[in-house]
FIBAMAR-697922 format. One record per residue (C-alpha): residue number from 0; residue in three letters; y negated, z, x. Coordinates in nm, 2 decimals, padded with zeros to 4 digits, m for minus. Layout:
FIBAMAR-697922
<NUM,ALA,<Y,Z,X>>
...
***
This chain:
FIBAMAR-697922
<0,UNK,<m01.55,m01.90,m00.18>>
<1,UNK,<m01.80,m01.58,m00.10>>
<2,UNK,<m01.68,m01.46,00.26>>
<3,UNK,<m02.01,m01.25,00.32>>
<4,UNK,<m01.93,m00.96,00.50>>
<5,UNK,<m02.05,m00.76,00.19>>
<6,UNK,<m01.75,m00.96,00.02>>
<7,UNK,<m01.52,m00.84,00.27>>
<8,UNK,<m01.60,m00.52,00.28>>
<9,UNK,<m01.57,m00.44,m00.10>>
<10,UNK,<m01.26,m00.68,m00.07>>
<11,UNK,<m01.12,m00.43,00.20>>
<12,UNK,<m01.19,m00.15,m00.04>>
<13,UNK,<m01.05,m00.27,m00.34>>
<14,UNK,<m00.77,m00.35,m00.16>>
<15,UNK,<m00.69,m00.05,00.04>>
<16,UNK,<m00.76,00.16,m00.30>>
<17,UNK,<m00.47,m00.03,m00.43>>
<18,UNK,<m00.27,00.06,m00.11>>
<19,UNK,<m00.38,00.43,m00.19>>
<20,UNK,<m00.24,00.39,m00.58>>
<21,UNK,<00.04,00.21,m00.49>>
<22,UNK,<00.22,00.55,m00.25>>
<23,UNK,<00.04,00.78,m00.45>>
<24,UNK,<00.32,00.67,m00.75>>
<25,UNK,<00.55,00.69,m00.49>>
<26,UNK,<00.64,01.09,m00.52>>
<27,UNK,<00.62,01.08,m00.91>>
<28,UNK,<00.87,00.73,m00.93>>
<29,UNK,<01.06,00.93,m00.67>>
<30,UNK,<01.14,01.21,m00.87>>
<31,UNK,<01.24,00.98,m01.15>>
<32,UNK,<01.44,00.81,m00.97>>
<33,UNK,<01.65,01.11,m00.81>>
<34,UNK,<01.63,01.32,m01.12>>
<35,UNK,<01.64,01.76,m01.13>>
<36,UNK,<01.89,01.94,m01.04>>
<37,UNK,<01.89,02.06,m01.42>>
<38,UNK,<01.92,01.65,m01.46>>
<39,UNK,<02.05,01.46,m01.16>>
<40,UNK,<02.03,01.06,m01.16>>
<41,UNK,<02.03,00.90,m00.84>>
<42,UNK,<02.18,01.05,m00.55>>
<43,UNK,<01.89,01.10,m00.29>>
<44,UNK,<02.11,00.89,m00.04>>
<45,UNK,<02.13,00.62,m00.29>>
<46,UNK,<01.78,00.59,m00.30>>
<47,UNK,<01.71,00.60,00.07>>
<48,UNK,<01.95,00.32,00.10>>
<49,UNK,<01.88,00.13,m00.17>>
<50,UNK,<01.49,00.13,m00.18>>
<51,UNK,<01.49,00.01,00.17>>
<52,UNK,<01.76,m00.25,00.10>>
<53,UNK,<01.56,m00.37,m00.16>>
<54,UNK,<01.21,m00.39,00.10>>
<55,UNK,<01.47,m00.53,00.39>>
<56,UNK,<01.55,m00.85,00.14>>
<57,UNK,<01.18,m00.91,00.10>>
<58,UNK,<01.08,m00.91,00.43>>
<59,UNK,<01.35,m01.09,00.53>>
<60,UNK,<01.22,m01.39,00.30>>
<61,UNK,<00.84,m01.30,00.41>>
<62,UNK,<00.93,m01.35,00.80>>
<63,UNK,<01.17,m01.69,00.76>>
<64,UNK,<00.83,m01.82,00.51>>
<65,UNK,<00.61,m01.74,00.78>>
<66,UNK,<00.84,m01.82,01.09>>
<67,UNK,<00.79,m01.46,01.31>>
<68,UNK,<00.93,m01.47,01.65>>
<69,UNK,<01.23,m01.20,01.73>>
<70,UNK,<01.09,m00.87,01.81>>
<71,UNK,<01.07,m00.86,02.22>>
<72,UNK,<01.27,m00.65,02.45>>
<73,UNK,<00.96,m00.39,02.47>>
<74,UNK,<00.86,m00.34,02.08>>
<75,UNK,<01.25,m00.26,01.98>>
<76,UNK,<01.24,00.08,02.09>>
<77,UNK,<00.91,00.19,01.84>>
<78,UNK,<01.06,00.01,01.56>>
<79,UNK,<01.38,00.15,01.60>>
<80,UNK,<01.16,00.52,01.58>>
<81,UNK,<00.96,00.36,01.30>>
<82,UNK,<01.25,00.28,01.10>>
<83,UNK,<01.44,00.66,01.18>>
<84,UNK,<01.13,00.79,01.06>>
<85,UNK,<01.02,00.59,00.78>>
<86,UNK,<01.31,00.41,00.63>>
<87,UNK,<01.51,00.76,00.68>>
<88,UNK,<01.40,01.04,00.73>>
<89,UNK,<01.08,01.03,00.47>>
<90,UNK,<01.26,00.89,00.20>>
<91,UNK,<01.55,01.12,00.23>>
<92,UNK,<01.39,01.44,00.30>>
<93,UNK,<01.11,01.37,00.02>>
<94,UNK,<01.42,01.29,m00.21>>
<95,UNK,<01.61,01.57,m00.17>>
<96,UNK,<01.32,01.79,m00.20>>
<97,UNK,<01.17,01.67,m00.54>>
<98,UNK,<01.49,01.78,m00.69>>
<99,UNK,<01.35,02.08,m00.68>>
<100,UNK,<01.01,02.09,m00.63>>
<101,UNK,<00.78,01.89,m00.90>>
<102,UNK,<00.54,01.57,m00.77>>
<103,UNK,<00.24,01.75,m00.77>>
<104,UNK,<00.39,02.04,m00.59>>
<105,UNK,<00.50,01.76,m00.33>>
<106,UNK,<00.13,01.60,m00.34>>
<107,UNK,<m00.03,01.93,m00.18>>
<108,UNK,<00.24,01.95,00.08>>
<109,UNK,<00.28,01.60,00.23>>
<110,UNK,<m00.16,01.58,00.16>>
<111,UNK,<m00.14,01.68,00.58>>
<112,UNK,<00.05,01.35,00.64>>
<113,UNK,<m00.28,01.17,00.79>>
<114,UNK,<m00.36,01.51,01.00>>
<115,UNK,<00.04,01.53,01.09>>
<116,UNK,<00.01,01.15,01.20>>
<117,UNK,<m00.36,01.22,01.40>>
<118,UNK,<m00.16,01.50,01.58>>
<119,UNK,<00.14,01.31,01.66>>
<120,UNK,<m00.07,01.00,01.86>>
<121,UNK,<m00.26,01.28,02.02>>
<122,UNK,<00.06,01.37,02.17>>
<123,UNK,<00.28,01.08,02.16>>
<124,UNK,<00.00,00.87,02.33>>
<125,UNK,<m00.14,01.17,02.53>>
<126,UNK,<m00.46,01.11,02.36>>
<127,UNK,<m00.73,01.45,02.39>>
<128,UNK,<m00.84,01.53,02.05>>
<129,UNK,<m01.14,01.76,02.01>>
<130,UNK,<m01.07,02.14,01.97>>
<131,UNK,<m01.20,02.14,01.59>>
<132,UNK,<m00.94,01.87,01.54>>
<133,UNK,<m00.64,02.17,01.65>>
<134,UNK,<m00.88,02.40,01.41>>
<135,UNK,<m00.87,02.19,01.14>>
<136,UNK,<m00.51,02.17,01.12>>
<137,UNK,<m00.38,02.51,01.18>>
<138,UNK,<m00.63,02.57,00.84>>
<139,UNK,<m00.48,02.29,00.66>>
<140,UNK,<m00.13,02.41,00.77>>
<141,UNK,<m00.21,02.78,00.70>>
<142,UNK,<m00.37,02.62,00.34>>
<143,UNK,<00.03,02.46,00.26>>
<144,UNK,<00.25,02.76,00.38>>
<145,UNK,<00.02,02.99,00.18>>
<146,UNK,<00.00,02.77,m00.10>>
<147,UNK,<00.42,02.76,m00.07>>
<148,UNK,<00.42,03.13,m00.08>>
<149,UNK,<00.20,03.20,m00.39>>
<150,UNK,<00.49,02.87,m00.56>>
<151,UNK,<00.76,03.04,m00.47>>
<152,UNK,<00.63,03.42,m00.53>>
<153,UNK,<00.55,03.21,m00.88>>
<154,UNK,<00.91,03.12,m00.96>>
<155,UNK,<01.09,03.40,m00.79>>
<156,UNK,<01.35,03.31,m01.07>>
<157,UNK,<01.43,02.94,m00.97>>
<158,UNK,<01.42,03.05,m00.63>>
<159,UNK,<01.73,03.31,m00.71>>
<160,UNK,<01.94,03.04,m00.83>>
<161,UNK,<02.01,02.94,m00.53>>
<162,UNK,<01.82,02.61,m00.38>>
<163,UNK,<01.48,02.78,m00.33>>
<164,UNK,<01.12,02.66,m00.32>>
<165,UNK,<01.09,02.76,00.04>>
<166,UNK,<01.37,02.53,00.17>>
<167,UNK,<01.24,02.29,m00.04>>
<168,UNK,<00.89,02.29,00.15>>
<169,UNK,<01.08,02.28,00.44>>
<170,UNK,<01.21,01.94,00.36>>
<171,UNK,<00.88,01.84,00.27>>
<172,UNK,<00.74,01.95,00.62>>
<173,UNK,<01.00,01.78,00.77>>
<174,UNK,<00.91,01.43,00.60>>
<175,UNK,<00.57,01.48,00.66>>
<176,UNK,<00.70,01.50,01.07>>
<177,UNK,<00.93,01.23,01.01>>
<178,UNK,<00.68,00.96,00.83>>
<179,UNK,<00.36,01.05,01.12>>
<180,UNK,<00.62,01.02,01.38>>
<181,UNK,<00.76,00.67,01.25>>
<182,UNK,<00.40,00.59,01.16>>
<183,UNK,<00.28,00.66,01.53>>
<184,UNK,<00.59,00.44,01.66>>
<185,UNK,<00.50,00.16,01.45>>
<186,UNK,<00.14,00.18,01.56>>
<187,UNK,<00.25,00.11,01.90>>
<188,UNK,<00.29,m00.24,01.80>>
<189,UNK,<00.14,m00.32,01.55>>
<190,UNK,<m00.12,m00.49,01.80>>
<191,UNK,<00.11,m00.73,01.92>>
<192,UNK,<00.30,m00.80,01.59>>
<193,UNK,<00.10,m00.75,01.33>>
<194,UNK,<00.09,m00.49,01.09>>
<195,UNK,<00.24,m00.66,00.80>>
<196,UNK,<00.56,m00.78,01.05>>
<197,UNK,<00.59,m00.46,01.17>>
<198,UNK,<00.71,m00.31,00.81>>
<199,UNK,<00.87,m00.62,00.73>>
<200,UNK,<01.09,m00.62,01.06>>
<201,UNK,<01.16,m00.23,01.06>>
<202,UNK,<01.30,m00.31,00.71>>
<203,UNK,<01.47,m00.60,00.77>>
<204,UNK,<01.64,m00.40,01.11>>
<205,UNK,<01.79,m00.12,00.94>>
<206,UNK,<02.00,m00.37,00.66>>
<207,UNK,<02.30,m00.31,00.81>>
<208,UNK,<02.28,00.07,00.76>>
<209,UNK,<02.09,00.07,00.43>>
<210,UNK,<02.29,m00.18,00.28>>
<211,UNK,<02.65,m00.01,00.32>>
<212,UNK,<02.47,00.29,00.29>>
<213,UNK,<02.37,00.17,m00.06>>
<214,UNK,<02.68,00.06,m00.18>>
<215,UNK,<02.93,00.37,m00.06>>
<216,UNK,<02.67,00.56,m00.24>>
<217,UNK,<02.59,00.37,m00.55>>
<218,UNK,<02.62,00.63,m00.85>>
<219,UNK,<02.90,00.68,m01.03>>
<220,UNK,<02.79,00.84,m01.37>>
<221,UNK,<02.55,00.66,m01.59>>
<222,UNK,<02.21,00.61,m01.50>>
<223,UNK,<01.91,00.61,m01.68>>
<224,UNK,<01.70,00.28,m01.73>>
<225,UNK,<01.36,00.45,m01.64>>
<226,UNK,<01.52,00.61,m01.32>>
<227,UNK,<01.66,00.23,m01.23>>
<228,UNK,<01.28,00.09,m01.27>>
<229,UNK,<01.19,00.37,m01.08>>
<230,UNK,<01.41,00.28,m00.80>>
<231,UNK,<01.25,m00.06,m00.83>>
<232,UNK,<00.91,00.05,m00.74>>
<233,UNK,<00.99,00.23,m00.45>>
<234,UNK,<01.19,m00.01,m00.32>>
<235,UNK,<00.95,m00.26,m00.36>>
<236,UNK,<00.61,m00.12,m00.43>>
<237,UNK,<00.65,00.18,m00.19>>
<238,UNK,<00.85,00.07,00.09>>
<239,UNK,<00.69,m00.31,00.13>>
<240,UNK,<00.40,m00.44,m00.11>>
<241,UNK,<00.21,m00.16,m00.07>>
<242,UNK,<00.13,m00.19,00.31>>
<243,UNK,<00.06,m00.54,00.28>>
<244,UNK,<m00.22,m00.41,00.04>>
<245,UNK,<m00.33,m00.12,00.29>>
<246,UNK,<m00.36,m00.31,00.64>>
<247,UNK,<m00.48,m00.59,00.48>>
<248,UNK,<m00.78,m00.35,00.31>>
<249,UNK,<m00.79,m00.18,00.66>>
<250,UNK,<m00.84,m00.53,00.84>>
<251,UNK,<m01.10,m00.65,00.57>>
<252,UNK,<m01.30,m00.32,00.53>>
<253,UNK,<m01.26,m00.14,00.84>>
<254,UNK,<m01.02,00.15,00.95>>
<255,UNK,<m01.29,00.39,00.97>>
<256,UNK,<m01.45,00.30,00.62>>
<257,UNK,<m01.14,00.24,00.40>>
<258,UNK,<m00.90,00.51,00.58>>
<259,UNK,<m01.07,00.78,00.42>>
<260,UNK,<m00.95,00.63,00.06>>
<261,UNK,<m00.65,00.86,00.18>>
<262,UNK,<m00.82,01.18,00.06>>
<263,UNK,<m00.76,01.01,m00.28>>
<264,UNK,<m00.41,00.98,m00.28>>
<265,UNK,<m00.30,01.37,m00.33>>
<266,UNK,<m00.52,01.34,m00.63>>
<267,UNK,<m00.34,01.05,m00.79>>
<268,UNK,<m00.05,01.20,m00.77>>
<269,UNK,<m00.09,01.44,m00.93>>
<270,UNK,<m00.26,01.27,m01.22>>
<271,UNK,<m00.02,01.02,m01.23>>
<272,UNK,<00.30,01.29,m01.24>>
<273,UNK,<00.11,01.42,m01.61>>
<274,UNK,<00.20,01.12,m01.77>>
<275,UNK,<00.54,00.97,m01.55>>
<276,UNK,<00.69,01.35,m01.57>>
<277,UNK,<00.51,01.52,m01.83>>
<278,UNK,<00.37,01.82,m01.51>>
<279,UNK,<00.11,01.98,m01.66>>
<280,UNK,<m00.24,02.03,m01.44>>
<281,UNK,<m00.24,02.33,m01.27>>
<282,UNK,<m00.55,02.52,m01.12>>
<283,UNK,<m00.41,02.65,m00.81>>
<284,UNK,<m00.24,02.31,m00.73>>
<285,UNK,<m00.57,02.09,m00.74>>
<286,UNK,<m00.76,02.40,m00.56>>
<287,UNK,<m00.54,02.40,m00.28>>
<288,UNK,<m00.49,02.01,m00.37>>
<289,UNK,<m00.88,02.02,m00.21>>
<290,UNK,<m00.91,02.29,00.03>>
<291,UNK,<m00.63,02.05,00.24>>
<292,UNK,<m00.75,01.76,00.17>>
<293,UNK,<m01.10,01.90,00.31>>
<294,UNK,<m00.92,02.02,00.63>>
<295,UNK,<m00.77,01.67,00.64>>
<296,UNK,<m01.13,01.51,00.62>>
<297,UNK,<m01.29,01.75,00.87>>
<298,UNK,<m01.03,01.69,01.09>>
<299,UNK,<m01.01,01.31,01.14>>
<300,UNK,<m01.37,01.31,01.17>>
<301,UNK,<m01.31,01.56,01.52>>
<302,UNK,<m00.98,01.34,01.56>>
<303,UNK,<m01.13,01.13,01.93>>
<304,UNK,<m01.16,01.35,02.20>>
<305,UNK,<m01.51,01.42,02.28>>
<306,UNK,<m01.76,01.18,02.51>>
<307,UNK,<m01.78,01.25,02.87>>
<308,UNK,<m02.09,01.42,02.97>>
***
């Protein structure tokens, strides 16, 4: 078996690219899966519960096959944030936003999610970041709340029905909060657990919410099939395989080296959502789809605060 480190390396790569492709479907099957408001499917609540039912089952099997110890005392309280933030709040926010607002829409806004989760270690673990960091992301924030006013000035019309493209950025801001925050929690101890533990026990902790939640909420009208395979990857793609393909690509090839495969993702997305969704490509949405995810690279590279003189 070839275990050079050159092996690794492009392992790590291969791998975290597949990480990248795998939450990159994640806003189009999303969409699918809750429907328009023109065309409503699955109820965004439904989702939330039942995707992360369906991750909670699998890692349930994946820690009794590989025999993990109980969370301790200590590492409760971050997954309990992790899980608010990324079994909830994410899911549910994204859901009820991309019943209004189309994938690649989405794919620009949440594109700040690694800067969002670089700002919330900064201050959640009182680390200094450089001042280009701060630069960097008021630009790239600047970048998505003019890019949400040129939308919405776009479809004043949809807008006056009621729901509104601004509101629905707002959930999208506030899922982009609600993953970095649950992201930074999980970080905390990920060291001590294990990255691939650390998913599988948030999941597995919030069954006796999602579950319930799943089944008081389990649609009542008839539901499309491609909607139901939707709900399948997210569940199971989205909310579990996929970080077992991402940490183990970070672990192989390096955080540093395959991190940046995240400036990728935004791009997929919206790719992907011509095809799943039948979203046509639009100018303005890849430009600004680049300018952010330029901020976003700029950014993490002025992320560590600078060396003492």
């Amino acid at each position: 078996m070839n275990n050079t480190p050159q092996h690794r390396d492009n392992l790590g790569l291969w791998l975290g690219l597949l990480g990248i492709f795998i939450f990159a479907l994640t806003l189009p099957m999303t969409r699918l899966a809750t429907g328009t408001v023109e065309a409503p499917q699955m109820s965004p609540w439904f989702v939330t519960w039942a995707r992360a039912a369906l991750a909670g089952g699998l890692s349930a099997i994946y820690l009794l096959a590989v025999r993990a110890p109980w969370p301790l005392a200590d590492q409760r309280g971050p997954l309990f944030l992790s899980l608010a933030g990324n079994v909830i709040g994410y899911p549910l926010l994204l859901g009820w936003a991309l019943r209004h607002v189309t994938a690649s829409h989405a794919a620009v806004i949440t594109s700040l999610m690694p800067l969002a989760t670089a700002a919330a270690a900064a201050w959640l673990m009182h680390q200094r970041a450089r001042l280009g960091f701060w630069v960097f992301a008021a630009l790239g924030s600047a970048l998505v709340a003019v890019y949400s006013l040129l939308r919405a000035s776009q479809m004043a019309d949809a807008v006056a029905q009621g729901f509104g493209l601004t509101w629905a950025d707002t959930l999208l801001v506030g899922a982009v909060v609600a993953g970095s925050l649950g992201y930074v929690a999980g970080a905390k101890v990920t060291v001590s657990l294990g990255a691939e533990k650390v998913i599988s026990w948030v999941c597995v902790m919030a069954l006796p919410i999602t579950l319930p939640g799943a089944w008081l909420t389990w649609p009542e009208h008839a539901v499309a099939p491609t909607s139901w395979l939707a709900l399948l990857y997210v569940g199971v793609f989205s909310m579990w395989a996929g970080f077992f393909a991402w940490f183990r690509g970070l672990s192989l090839g390096g955080p540093l080296r395959v991190s940046q495969l995240q400036l990728l993702q935004p791009f997929i997305t919206i790719l992907a959502a011509v095809p799943l969704l039948g979203e046509s490509l639009d100018a303005m949405t890849l430009g600004f789809a680049l300018l952010v995810v330029t901020t976003v690279f700029m950014g993490r590279r002025m992320a560590n605060a600078p060396k003492a003189n």
